[in-house]
N, C-alpha and C positions, 0 to 999 in steps of 0.2 A: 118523551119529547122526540118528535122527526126532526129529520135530517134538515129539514127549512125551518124550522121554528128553531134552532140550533144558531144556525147561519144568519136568523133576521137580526135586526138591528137595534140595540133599545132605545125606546120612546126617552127621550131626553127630557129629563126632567128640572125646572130653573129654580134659580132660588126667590125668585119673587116674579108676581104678574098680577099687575092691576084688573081691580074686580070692577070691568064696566061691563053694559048692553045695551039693549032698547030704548030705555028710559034715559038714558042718557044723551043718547043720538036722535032721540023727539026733542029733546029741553032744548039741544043746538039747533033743533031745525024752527024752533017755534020763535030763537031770538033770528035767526037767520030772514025769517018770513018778516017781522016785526021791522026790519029795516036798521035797528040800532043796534051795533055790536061792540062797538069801545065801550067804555066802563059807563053806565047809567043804572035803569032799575033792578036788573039782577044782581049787579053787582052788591045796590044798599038792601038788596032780601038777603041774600046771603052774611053779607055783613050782621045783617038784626038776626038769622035765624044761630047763625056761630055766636056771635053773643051770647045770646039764649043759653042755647048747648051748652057753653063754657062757663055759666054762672058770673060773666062779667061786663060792666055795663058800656063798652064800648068797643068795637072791631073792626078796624080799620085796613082791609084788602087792598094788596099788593103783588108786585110781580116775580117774589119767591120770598123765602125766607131770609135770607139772606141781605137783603133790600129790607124786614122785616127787622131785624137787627143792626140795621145799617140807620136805619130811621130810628130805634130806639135807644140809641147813643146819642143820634141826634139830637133829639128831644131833652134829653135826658140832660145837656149840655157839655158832655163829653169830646174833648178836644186836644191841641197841642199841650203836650207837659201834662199829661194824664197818662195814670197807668190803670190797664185794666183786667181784673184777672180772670183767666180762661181754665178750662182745662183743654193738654195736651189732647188727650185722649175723645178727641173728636174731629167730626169733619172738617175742615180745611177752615170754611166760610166762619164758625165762631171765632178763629184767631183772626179772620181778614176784615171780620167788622172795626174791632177797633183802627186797625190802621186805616182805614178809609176815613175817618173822622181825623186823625193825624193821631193820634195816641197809643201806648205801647203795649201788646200783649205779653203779660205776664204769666206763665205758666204755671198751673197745680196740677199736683197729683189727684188721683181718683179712690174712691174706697173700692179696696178687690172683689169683693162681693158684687155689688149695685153695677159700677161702673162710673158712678156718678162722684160729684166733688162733695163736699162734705165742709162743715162748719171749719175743723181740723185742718185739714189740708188746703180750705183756703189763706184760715188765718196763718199758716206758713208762708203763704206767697204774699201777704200784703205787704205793702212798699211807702214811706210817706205818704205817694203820689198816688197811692191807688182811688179814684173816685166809682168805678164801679166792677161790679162781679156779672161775668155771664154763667151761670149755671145751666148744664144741660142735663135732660131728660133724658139717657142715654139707651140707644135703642127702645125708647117707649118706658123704661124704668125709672118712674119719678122721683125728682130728685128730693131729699127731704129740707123744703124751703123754711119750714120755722125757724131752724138753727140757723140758717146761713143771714135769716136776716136777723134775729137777734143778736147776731155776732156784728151788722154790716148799718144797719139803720142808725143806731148810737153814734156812728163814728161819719154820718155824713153818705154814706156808699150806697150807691143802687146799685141792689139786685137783678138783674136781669135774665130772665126765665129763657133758654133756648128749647121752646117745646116741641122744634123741627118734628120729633118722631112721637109724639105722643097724644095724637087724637084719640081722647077714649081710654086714656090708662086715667089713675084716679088716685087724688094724695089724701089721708083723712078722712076720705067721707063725698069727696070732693072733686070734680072735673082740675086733673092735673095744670096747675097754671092759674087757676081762679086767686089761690093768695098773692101772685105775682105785680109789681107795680108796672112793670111791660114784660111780656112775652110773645113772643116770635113763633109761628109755626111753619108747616111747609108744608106742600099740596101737592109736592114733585110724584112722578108716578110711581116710586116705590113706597110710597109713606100710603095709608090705610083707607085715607081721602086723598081722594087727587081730582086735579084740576089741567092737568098736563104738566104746566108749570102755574105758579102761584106762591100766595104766601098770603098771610094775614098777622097784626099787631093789635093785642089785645091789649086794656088798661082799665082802673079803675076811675082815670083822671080824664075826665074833660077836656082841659089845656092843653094834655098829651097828645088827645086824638084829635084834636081840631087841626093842633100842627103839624100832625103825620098826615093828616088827610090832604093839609095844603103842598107839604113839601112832596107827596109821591105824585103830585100834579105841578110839576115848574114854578111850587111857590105862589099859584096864581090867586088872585084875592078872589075872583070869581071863578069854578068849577067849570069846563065844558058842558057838561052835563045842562047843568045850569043855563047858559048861555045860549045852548040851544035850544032849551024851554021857551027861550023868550023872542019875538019875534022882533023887538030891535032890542040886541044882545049888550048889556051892560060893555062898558070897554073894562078891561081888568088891570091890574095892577100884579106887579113882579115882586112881593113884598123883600124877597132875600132869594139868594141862591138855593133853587129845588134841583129836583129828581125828576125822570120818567120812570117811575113806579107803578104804574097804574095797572091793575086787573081788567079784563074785557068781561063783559057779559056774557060771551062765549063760554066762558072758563067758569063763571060765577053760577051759570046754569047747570051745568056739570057739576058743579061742588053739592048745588044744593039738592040732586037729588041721592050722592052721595050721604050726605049727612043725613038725608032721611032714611038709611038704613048702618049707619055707624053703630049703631048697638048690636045688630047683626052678626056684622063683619070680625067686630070685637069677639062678640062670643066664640063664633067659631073659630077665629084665632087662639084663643085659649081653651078651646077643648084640642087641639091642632098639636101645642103648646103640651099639654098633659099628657096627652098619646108619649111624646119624646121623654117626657119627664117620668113618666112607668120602665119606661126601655131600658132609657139609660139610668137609673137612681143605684143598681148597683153592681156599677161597672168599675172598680178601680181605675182612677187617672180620670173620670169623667164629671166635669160637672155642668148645667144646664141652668141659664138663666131663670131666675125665681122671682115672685113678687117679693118686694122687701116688708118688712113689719109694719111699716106705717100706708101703704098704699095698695095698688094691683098694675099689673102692668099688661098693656095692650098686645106684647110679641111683636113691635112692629119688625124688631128684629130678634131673632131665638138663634142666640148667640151661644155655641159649647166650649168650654174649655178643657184642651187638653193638659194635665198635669205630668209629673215624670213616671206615676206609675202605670201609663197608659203605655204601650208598644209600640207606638207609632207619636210621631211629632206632628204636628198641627199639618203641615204643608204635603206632608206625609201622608197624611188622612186623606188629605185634600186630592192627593194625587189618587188615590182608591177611588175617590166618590165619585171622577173625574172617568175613570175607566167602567163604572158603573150606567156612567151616562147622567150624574151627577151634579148637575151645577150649587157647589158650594163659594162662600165668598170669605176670604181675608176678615178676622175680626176689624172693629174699628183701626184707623190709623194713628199714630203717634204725631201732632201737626211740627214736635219739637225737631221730630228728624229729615224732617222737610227742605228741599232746598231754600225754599223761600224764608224761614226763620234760622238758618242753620246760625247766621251773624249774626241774627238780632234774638235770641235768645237772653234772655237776662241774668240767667240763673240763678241760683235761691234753692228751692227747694225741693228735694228727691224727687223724681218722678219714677220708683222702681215699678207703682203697682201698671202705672200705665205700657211702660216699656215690658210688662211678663202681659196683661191681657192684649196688649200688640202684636206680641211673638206667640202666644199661647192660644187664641180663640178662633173658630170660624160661624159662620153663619149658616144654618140648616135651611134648606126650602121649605116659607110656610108662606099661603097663601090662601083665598078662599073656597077657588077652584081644587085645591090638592087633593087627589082622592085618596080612597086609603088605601088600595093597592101602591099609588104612589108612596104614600106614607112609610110603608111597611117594606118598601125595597131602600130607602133610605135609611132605614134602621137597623136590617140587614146588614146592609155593607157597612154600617159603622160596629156592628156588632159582630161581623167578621173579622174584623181588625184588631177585636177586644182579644181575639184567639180563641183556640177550641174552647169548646161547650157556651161559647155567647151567643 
């Protein structure tokens, strides 16, 4: 190595970057030319073509996830003097749904393996007042839905699917979310589809999706969409208190040439995915998220944990990979230790497993672009850290 190749700088590598191009900045320019850009017919292609995709007969496009889950509480009748249970061990926005409807998040633990909540650790958290469960797919690992609703349907309780991270992971046999009564996704630009920002509300029911279609549009009994169809525009009606939900076309063109290559992305995600899981399988103190026994999962996020006989503590690691040029990320966060819940906390039931993969994991760069030179300097430097002969 010379004295400049010594001295240059390394190509910094991220932990995620959205897989667009060409075809995606034609599909903008084609609605751009068209003249219509708020939510109209791209919006309801995309709606039919995710449908499809997702093995379920209604999809209802929105302006994140989050909105997405905001509206399926909604529906769902979810309100003051309801409790509703989350797990800790996720993004922010699954605890901040219920409260936006007025109802209380209640917090469960997760299974250490998965990440995910589990029949078990919900039925610890349930409350008289519980009327529904948000279940998430946690970094793309499906959550196992049979149990939780055999546990939850008898007793009155909607399930609710948070599939934010899981386009393309797969439960049974099955596009992750398909047995769900609603599920929520997200199209933000880290997640495997993206849209920039987005979201869509999946259902088996009819009455669900007519209502989420009305309420992510001010409630209105006629569509704009619609009203602009017609050349003396129906007057509309404000049936109830809506939302500005709505997806643009914009976004909806972008999604759908996304999705026409999700199986893709998917794959090389989990070949991305096995590269790390060769590296590290026998590293003492390491372990690497897996598909669980009942599903497969997407990688949308390939989450490592570090245990105590690893040499290095999580933040520790982090700081290596960081001097490597590195960009790794914080596993999931804990929503219980948050400022925002720290008083309204209910307490109930252990959250140990969530509080050790809070403190214990981070997130490796995987993305579609990663090459494998990049691969293999991330592997390195965590296998330096394993100590000599790693």
């Amino acid at each position: 190595m010379t004295t400049s190749e010594a001295a240059s700088p390394l190509t910094r590598i991220d932990v995620m970057r959205p897989w667009l191009g060409e075809e995606e900045a034609q599909a903008v320019a084609e609605v751009i030319a068209s003249g219509w850009v708020a939510q109209g017919p791209r919006v309801r292609q995309f709606e039919d073509a995710f449908a499809h995709e997702q093995q379920i007969p209604y999809a209802v496009a929105v302006s994140s996830c989050t909105s997405a889950l905001h509206l399926a509480l909604a529906v769902a009748g979810i309100g003051p003097g309801d409790d509703v249970v989350v797990p800790s061990f996720s993004f922010i926005a699954t605890a901040n749904a219920p409260s936006y409807v007025g109802a209380r998040p209640v917090f469960a633990d997760v299974d250490r393996l998965s990440g995910c909540v589990t029949a078990e650790t919900v039925a610890a958290a349930l409350t008289p007042a519980t009327r529904a469960v948000i279940a998430v797919d946690q970094g793309g690992v499906p959550v196992d839905l049979e149990p939780l609703r055999e546990l939850c349907d008898p007793l009155g309780i909607f399930v609710v699917e948070d599939a934010a991270c899981a386009i393309g992971s797969r439960y049974k046999g099955r596009p992750a979310g398909a047995g769900a009564e609603l599920a929520a996704w997200s199209f933000h630009p880290r997640k495997i589809l993206t849209t920039g920002e987005g979201g869509m509300l999946t259902t088996p029911r009819k009455d669900f999706a007519d209502r989420a279609r009305r309420l992510r549009e001010h409630a209105m009994s006629v569509s704009a969409a619609d009203r602009h169809a017609s050349i003396l525009a129906p007057a509309e009606e404000y049936l109830e208190v809506g939302f500005n939900y709505r997806m643009t076309d914009l976004q909806a063109a972008v999604g759908l040439v996304q999705l026409g290559r999700l199986g893709q992305a998917v794959r090389r995600r989990r070949e991305l995915a096995a590269n790390y899981a060769v590296a590290f399988a026998n590293v003492p103190g390491l372990r690497l998220v897996a598909d669980p026994p009942y599903g497969t999962c997407n990688f949308q996020s390939c989450w490592l944990e570090t245990g105590t006989d690893f040499p290095l503590g999580r933040d520790e690691l982090m700081v290596q990979l960081a001097h490597d040029g590195i960009s790794a990320r914080r596993g999931i966060m804990a929503a219980h230790r948050q400022p925002a819940y720290l008083t309204r906390q209910p307490g109930g039931s252990s959250l140990a497993n969530t509080e050790w993969l809070t403190d214990n994991t981070l997130i490796l760069p995987l993305y579609h672009q990663l090459a494998m030179g990049d691969q293999v300097r991330v592997i390195d430097s965590v296998l330096r850290a394993a100590g000599p002969g790693r």
